[in-house]
C-alpha positions as CSV (number, residue, x, y, z in Angstrom):
1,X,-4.5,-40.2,-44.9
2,X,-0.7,-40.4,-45.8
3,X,-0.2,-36.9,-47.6
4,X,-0.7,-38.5,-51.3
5,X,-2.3,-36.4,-54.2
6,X,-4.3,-37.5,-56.4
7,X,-5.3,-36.2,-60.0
8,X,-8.6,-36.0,-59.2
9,X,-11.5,-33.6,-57.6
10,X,-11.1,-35.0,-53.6
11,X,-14.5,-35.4,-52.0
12,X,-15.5,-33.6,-49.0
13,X,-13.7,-35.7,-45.7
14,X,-15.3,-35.4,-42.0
15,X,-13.0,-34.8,-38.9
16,X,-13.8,-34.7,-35.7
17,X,-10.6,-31.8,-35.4
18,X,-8.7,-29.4,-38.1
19,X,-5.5,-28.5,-37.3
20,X,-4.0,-26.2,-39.6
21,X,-0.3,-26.2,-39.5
22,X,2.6,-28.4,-39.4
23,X,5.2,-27.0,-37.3
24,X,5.8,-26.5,-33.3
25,X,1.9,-25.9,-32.7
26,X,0.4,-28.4,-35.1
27,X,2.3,-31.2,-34.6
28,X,2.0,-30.3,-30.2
29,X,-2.0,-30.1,-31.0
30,X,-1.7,-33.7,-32.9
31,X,0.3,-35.3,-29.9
32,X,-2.2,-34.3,-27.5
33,X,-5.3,-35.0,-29.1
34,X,-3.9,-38.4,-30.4
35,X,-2.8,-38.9,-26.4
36,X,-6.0,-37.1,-24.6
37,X,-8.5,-37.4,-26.9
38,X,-8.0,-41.1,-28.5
39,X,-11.3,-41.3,-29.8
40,X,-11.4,-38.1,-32.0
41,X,-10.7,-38.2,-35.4
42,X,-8.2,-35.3,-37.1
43,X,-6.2,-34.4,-39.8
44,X,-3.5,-31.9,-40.0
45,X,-3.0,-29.3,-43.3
46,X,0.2,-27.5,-44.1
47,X,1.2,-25.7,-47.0
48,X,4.5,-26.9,-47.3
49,X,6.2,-30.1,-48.8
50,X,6.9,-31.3,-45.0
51,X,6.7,-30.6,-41.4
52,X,8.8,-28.0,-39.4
53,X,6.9,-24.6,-39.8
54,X,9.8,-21.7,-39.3
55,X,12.2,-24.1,-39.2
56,X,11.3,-25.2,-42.8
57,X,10.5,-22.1,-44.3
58,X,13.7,-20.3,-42.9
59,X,17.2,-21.5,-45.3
60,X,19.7,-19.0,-44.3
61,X,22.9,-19.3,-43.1
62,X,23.0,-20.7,-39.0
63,X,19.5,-20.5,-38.5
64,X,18.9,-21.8,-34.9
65,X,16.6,-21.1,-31.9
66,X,17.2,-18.2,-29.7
67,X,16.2,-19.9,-26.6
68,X,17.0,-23.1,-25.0
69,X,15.9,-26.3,-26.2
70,X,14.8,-27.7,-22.7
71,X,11.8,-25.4,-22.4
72,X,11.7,-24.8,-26.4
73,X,11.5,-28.6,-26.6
74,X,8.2,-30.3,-25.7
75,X,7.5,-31.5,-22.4
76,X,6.9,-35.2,-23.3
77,X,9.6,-35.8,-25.4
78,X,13.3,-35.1,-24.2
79,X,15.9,-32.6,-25.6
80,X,19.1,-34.4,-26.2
81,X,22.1,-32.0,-27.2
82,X,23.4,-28.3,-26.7
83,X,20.5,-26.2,-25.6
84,X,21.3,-24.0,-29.0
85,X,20.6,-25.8,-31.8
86,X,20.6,-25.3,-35.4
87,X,17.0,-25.2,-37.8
88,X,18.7,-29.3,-38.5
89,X,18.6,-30.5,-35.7
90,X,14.7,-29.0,-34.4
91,X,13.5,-30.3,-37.6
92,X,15.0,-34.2,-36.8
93,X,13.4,-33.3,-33.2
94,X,10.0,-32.4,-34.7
95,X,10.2,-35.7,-37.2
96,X,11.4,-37.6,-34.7
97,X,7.9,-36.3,-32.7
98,X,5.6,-37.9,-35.9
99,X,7.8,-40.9,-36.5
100,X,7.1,-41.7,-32.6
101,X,3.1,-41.1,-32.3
102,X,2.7,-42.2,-35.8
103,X,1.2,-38.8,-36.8
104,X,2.2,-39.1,-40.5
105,X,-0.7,-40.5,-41.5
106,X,-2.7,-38.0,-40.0
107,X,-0.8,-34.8,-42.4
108,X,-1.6,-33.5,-45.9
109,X,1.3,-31.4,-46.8
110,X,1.2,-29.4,-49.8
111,X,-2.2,-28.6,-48.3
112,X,-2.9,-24.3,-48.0
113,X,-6.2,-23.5,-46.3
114,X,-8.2,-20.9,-48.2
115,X,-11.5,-19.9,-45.9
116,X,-12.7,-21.6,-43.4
117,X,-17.2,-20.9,-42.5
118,X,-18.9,-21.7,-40.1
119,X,-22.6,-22.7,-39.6
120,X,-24.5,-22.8,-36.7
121,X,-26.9,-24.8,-37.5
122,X,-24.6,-27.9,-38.2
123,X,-22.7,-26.9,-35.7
124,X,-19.6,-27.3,-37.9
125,X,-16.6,-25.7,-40.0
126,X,-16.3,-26.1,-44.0
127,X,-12.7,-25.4,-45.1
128,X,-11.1,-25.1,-48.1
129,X,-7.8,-26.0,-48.6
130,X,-5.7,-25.4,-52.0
131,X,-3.1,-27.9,-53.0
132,X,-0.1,-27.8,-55.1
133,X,-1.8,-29.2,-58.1
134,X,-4.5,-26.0,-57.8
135,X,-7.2,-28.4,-56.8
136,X,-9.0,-27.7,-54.0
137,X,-10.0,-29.8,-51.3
138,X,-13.2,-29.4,-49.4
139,X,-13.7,-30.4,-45.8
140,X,-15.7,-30.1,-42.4
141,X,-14.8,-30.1,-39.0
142,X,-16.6,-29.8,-35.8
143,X,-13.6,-27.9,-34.2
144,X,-10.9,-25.7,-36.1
145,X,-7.3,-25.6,-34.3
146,X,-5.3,-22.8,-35.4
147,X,-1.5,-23.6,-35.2
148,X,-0.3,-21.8,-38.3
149,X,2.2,-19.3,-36.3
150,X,1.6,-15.2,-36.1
151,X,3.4,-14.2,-39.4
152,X,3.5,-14.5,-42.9
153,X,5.9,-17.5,-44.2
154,X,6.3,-16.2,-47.7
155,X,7.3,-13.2,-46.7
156,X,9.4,-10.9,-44.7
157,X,8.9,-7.1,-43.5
158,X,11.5,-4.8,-45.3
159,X,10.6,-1.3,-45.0
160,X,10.4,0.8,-48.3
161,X,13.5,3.0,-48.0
162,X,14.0,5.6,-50.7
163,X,16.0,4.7,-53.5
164,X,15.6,1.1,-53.2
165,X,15.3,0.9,-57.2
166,X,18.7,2.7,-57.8
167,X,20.7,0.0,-55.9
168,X,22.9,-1.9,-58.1
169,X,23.6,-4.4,-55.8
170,X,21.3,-7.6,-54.2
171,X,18.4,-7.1,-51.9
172,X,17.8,-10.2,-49.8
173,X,15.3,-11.0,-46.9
174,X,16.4,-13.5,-45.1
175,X,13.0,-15.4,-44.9
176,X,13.7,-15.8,-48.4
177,X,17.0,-16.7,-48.7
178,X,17.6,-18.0,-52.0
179,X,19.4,-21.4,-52.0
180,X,22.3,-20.0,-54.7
181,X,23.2,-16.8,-53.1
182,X,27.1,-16.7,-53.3
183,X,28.1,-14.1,-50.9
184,X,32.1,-15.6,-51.0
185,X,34.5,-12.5,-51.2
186,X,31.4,-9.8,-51.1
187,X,31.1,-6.8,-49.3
188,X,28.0,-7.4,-47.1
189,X,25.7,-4.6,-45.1
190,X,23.3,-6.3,-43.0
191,X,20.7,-4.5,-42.0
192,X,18.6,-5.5,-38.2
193,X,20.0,-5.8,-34.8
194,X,17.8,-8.5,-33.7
195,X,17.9,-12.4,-33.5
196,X,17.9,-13.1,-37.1
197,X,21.4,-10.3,-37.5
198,X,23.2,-12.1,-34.6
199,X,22.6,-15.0,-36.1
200,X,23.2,-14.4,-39.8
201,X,26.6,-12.3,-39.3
202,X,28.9,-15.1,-37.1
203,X,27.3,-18.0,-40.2
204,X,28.9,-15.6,-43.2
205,X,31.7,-13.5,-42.3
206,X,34.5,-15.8,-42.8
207,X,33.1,-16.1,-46.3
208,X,32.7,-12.3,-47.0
209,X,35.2,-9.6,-47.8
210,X,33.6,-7.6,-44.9
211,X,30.0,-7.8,-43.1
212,X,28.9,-4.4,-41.3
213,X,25.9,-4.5,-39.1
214,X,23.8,-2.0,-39.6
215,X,21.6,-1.0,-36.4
216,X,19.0,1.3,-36.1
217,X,18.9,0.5,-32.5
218,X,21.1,-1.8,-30.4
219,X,19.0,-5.1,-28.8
220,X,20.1,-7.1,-25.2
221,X,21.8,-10.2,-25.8
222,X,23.2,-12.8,-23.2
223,X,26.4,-14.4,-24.9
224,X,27.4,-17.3,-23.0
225,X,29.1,-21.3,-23.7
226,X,26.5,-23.5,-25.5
227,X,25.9,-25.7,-22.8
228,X,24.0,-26.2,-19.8
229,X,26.0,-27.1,-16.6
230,X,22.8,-29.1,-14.9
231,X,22.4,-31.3,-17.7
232,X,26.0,-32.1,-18.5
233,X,26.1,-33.1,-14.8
234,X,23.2,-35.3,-14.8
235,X,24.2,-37.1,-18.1
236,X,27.7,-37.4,-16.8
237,X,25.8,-39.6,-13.9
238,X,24.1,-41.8,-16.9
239,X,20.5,-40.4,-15.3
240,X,17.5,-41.3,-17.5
241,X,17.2,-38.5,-20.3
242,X,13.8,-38.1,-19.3
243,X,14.4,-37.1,-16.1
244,X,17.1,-35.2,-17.0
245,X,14.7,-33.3,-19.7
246,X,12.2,-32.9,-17.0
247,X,14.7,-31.6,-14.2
248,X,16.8,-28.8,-16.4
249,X,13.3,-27.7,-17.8
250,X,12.0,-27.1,-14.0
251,X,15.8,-25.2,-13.2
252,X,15.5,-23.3,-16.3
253,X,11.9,-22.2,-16.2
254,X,12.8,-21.3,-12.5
255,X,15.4,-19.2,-13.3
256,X,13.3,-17.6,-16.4
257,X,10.5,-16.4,-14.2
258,X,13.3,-14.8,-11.8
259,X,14.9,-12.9,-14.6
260,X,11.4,-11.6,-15.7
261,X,10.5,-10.6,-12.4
262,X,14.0,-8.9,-11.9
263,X,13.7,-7.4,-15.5
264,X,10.5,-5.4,-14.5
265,X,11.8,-4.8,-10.2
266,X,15.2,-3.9,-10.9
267,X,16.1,-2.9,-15.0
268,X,18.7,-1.2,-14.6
269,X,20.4,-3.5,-12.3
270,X,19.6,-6.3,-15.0
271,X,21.0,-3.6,-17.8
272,X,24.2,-3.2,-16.2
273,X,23.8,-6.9,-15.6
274,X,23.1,-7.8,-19.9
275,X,25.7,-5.1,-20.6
276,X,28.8,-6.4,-18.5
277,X,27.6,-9.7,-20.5
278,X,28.5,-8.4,-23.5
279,X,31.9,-5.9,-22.4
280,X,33.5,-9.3,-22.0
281,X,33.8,-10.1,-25.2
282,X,34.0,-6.9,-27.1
283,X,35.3,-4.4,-23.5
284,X,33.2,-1.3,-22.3
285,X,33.8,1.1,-25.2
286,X,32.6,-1.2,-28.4
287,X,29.9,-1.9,-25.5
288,X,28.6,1.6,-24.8
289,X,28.9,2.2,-28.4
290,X,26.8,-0.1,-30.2
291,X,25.4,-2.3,-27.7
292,X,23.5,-0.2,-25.5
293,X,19.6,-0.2,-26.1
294,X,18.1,2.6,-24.9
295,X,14.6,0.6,-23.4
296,X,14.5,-1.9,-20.2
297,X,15.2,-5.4,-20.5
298,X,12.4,-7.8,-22.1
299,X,10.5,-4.7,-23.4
300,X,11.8,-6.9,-26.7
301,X,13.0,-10.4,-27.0
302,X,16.4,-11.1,-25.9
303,X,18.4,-13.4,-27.5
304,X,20.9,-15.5,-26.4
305,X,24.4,-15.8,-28.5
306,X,26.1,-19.2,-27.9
307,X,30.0,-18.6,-27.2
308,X,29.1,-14.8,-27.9
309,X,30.2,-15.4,-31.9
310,X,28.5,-12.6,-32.9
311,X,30.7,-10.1,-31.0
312,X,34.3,-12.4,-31.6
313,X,33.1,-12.0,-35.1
314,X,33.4,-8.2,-34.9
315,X,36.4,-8.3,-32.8
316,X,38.1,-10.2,-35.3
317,X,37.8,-7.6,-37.7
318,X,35.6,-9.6,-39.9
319,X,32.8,-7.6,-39.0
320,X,31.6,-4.4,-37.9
321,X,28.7,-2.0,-37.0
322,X,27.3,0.8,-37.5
323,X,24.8,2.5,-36.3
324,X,22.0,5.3,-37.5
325,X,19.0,5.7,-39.5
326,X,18.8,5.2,-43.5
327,X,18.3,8.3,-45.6
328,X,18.1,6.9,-49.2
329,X,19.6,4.0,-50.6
330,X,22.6,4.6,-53.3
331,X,23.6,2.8,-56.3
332,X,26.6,1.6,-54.3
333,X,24.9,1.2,-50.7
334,X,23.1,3.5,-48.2
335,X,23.5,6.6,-47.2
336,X,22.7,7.4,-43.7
337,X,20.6,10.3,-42.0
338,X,24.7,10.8,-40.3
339,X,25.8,11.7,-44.4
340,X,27.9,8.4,-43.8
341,X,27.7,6.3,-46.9
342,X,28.1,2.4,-46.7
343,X,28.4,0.4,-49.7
344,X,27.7,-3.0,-50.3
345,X,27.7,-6.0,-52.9
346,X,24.5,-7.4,-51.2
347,X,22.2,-5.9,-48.8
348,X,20.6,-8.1,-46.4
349,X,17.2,-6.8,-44.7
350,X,16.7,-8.4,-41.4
351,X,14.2,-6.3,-40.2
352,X,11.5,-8.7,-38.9
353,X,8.4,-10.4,-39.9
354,X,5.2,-9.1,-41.6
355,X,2.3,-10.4,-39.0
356,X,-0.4,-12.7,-39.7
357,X,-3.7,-12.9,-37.5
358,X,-5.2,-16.3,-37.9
359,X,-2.9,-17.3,-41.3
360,X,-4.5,-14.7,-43.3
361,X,-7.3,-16.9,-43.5
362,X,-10.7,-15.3,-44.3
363,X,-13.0,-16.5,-41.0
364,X,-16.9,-17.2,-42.2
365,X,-19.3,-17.3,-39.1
366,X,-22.8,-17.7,-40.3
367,X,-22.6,-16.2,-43.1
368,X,-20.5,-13.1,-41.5
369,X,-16.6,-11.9,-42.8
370,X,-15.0,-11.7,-39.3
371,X,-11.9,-9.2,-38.2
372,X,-10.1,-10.4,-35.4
373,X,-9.6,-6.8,-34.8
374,X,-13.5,-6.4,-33.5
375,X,-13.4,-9.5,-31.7
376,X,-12.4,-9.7,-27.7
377,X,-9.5,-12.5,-27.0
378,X,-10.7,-15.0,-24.3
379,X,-7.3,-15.7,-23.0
380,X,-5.2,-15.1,-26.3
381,X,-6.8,-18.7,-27.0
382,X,-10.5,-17.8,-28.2
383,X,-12.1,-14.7,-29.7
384,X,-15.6,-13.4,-29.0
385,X,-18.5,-14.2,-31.6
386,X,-16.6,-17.3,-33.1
387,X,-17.6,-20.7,-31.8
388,X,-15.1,-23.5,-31.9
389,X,-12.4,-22.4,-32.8
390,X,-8.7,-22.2,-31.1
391,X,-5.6,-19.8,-32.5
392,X,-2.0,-21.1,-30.6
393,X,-0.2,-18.4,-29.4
394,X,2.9,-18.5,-28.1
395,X,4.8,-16.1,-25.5
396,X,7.3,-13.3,-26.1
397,X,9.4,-13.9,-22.8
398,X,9.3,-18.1,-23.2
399,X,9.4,-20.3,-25.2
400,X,6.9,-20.6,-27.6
401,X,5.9,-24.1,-26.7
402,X,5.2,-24.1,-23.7
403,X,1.9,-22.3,-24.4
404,X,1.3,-25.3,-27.2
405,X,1.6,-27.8,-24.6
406,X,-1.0,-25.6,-22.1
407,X,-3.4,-24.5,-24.9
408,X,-3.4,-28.3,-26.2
409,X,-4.6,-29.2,-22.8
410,X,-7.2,-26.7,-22.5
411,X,-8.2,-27.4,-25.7
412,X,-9.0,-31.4,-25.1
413,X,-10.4,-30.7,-21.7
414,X,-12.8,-29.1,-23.2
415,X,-13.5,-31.5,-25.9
416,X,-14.2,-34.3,-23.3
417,X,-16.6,-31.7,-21.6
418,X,-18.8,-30.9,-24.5
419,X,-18.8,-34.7,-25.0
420,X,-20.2,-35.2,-21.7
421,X,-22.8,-32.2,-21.7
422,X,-23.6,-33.5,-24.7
423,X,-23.4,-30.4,-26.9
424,X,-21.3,-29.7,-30.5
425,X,-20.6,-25.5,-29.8
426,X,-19.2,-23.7,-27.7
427,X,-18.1,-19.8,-28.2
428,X,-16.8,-17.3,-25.3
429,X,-19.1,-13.6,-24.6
430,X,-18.6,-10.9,-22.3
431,X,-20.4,-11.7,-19.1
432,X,-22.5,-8.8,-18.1
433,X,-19.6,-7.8,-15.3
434,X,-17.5,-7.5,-18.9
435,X,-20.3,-4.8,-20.7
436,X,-18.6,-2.1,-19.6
437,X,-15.0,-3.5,-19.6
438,X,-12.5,-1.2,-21.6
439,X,-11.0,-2.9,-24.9
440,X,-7.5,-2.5,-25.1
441,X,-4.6,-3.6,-27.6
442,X,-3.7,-7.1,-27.3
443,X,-0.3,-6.4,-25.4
444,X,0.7,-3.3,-23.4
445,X,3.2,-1.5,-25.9
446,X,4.6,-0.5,-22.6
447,X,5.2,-4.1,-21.5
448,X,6.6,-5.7,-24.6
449,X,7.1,-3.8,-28.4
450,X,8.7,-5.7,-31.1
451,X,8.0,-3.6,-34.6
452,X,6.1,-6.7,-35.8
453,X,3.4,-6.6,-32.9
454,X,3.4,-2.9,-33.1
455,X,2.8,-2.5,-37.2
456,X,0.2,-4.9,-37.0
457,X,-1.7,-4.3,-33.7
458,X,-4.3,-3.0,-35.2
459,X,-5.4,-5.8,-36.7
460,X,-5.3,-8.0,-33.7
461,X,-8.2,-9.1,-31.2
462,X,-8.8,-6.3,-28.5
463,X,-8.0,-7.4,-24.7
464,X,-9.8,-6.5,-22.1
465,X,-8.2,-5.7,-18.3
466,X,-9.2,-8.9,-16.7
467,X,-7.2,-12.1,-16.7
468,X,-10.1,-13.7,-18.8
469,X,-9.7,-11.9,-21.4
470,X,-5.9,-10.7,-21.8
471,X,-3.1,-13.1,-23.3
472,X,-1.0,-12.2,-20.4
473,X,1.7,-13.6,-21.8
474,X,2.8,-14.8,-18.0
475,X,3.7,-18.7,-18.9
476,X,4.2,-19.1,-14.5
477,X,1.0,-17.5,-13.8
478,X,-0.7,-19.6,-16.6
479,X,0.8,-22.9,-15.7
480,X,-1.7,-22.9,-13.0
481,X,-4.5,-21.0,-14.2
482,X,-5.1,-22.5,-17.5
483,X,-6.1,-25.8,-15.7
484,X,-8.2,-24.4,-12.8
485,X,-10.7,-22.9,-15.8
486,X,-14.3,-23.1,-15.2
487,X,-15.3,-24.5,-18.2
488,X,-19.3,-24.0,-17.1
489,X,-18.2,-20.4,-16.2
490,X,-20.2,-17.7,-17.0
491,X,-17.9,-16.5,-20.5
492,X,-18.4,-20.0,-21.9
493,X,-21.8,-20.7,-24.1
494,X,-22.6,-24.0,-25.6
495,X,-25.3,-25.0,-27.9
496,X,-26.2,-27.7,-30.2
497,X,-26.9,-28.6,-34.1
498,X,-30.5,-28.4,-34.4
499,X,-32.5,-30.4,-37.1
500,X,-35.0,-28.2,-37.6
501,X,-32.0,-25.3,-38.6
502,X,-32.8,-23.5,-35.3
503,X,-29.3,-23.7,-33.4
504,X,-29.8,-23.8,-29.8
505,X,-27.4,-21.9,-27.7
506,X,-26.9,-22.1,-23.9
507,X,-25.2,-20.0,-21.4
508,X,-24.1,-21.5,-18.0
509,X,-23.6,-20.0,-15.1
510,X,-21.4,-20.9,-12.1
């Protein structure tokens, strides 16, 4: 199981565990089965040529995360080095993780899963998984681990903007950046006002003629020196990187879970707060300008902007920004809804993700198509009427992996219980408290509205208004939760594989 193709037809393989996807959530999934679950077989599928996920797929310019490394790093393996880093470095981080827990052999790259049914009475998953050759490979699983991400790889969300076809310039997305773009000496209008823009503008405006950000609506950012004053200290006093990892992650999360709770209490303290952030680098005018949003802190993401190079980029004249809505692209630009007219040699569209529920992947249950839209999420984790399986999800206000490390635990708890009840199923219903339960869109548009979630909502599981069965998205409050679950509790029902093609399913009470 080293990743190697062969010419011919591959037989049908038997794991124990299918974890589809090689990036943050996959290769977290693998680590913790390998290290909780010893005696489980497993094999890990990914489409691309190698591991990484986002930070793979994702080529342009200055790519790097948008939140620290000590909490977006894993919690068994220590995050050495600024606490922004570049798509590079994550990517040494994340082989560093296989090379480690010798995971390699456990990933087929070049590997993109196609359907995935399941049967009852086996009690276990078929999948079909396409490689690069065409052929596809057949296999079965007792459990299906879903670790693919929330959006579409291959492709990014531009909206379809009048007069798109009349440009006579370059349209590029930069999820697909193409690797021999020369934008030296261009005139570039960069669309987006979110992580990917403050990102993108800093990495290629010495190179341009001119870059203008173009913003719809301005986003919070928190510039500030690409360090962290904790951990400098404690490596300065040679203390064991572990502990060091361990101790800034505890600080940081600390401090996270204040700034949330602030962000909801007291958001206009926190604006003036974000805003006064950002006046220092480019003064109160530019500020009030272009860098006021017009919602309450964490209602989006908020990126952070290492030694504020996005705004010393627009100081420096290099850059600058606009702001309004697009009326109709020209042959020579945009116009704007304003009459203003911007032109550009190439037109970047950083304006978000297309979202993906479950990789795209048609979902088989005995014979039935699911949508995850008629479904009820047990915990953002599992859905209603689909037995064994588990879809990673992340949170909006932390760092994505965080959740990967809860959810993996969760996940191999539960694992070791079936073993010991002795049964091969388990699915999550409403309990009859739940019947009447109102179903509800899988966040609170009010709490948190990126334009990805919100254009694609629709095709999400529903939440209900109980813990059980809401992704809070509250990493502090799930921390402790998560490991208190009752897994004989009333929303869990296990069965076997029956020989005689009669599944048997049971539901416990507490």
């Amino acid at each position: 199981m080293d990743g190697s193709i062969s010419s011919a037809t591959p037989a049908c393989e038997h794991f124990d565990v299918l974890i589809v996807g090689a990036g943050i959530s996959g290769i977290g999934a693998a680590y913790h089965l390998r290290d909780q679950c010893p005696d489980k077989t497993y094999v890990v599928l990914d489409a691309l040529d190698s591991c990484g996920g986002t930070w793979r797929t994702h080529r342009y310019p200055g790519i790097r995360s948008d939140s620290d490394l000590y909490t977006f790093g894993y919690r068994f393996k220590p995050w050495i080095g600024p606490p922004i880093a570049e798509a590079s470095a994550i990517l040494t981080y994340l082989e560093d993780v296989i090379a480690e827990n010798d995971l390699a052999r456990h990933i087929r790259y070049g590997h993109r899963v196609v359907h995935a049914a399941w049967d009852s009475t086996a009690a276990l998953w078929t999948v079909r998984a396409r490689r690069d050759d065409g052929v596809e490979g057949t296999f079965t699983c007792n459990f299906l681990w879903m670790g693919q991400g929330y959006y579409r790889h291959d492709q990014g969300y531009t909206p379809d903007w009048p007069g798109m076809a009349e440009y006579r310039g370059l349209i590029v997305h930069p999820q697909t950046w193409p690797d021999d773009l020369d934008y030296s000496g261009k005139r570039i209008l960069l669309i987006g006002s979110g992580a990917t823009a403050a990102t993108l503008l800093p990495a290629i405006a010495d190179d341009c003629e001119h870059v203008t950000l173009l913003q719809r609506s301005p986003t919070y950012f928190i510039p500030g020196r690409n360090a962290n004053e904790l951990a400098d200290q404690l490596n300065a006093l040679d203390i064991d990187p572990v502990w060091t990892h361990e101790i800034v992650r505890r600080k940081l999360l600390q401090d996270q879970a204040a700034f949330t709770r602030r962000a909801r209490d007291e958001p206009e303290t926190v604006k003036a707060e974000l805003l006064a952030g950002v006046s220092a680098f480019v003064g109160p005018e530019l500020t009030e300008r272009h860098f006021n949003p017009h919602y309450r802190p964490w209602r989006q993401r908020i990126a952070f902007v290492p030694d504020g190079d996005l705004f010393r980029a627009v100081m420096s004249g290099k850059a600058s920004v606009a702001d309004g809505e697009i009326e109709t692209f020209t042959a020579k630009g945009v116009r704007l809804k304003s009459g203003e007219e911007l032109e550009a040699d190439i037109i970047i569209t950083a304006t978000g993700f297309d979202l993906s529920v479950l990789g795209d992947i048609p979902i088989v249950v005995d014979g039935r198509t699911v949508d995850p839209a008629d479904t009820v999420t047990y915990r953002g984790m599992m859905f209603t009427g689909v037995p064994n399986l588990i879809w990673v999800f992340g949170y909006f206000r932390a760092s994505w992996t965080l959740r990967v490390d809860l959810v993996s635990d969760f996940v191999c708890r539960l694992l070791k219980h079936m073993d010991e009840r002795g049964v091969r199923k388990v699915e999550v219903a409403l309990r009859p408290e739940d019947q009447d339960m109102p179903h509800l869109p899988w966040v609170d548009p009010e709490d948190f509205n990126p334009g990805y979630l919100m254009r694609g909502m629709s095709r999400m599981p529903k939440a209900g208004d109980k813990p059980e069965w809401r992704h809070t998205q509250d990493y502090w409050a799930e921390r402790a939760a998560l490991p208190k679950i009752d897994l004989d509790g009333a929303e869990f029902i296990y069965g076997s594989a029956a020989p005689n093609g009669i599944s048997t399913l049971e539901r416990v009470t507490s």
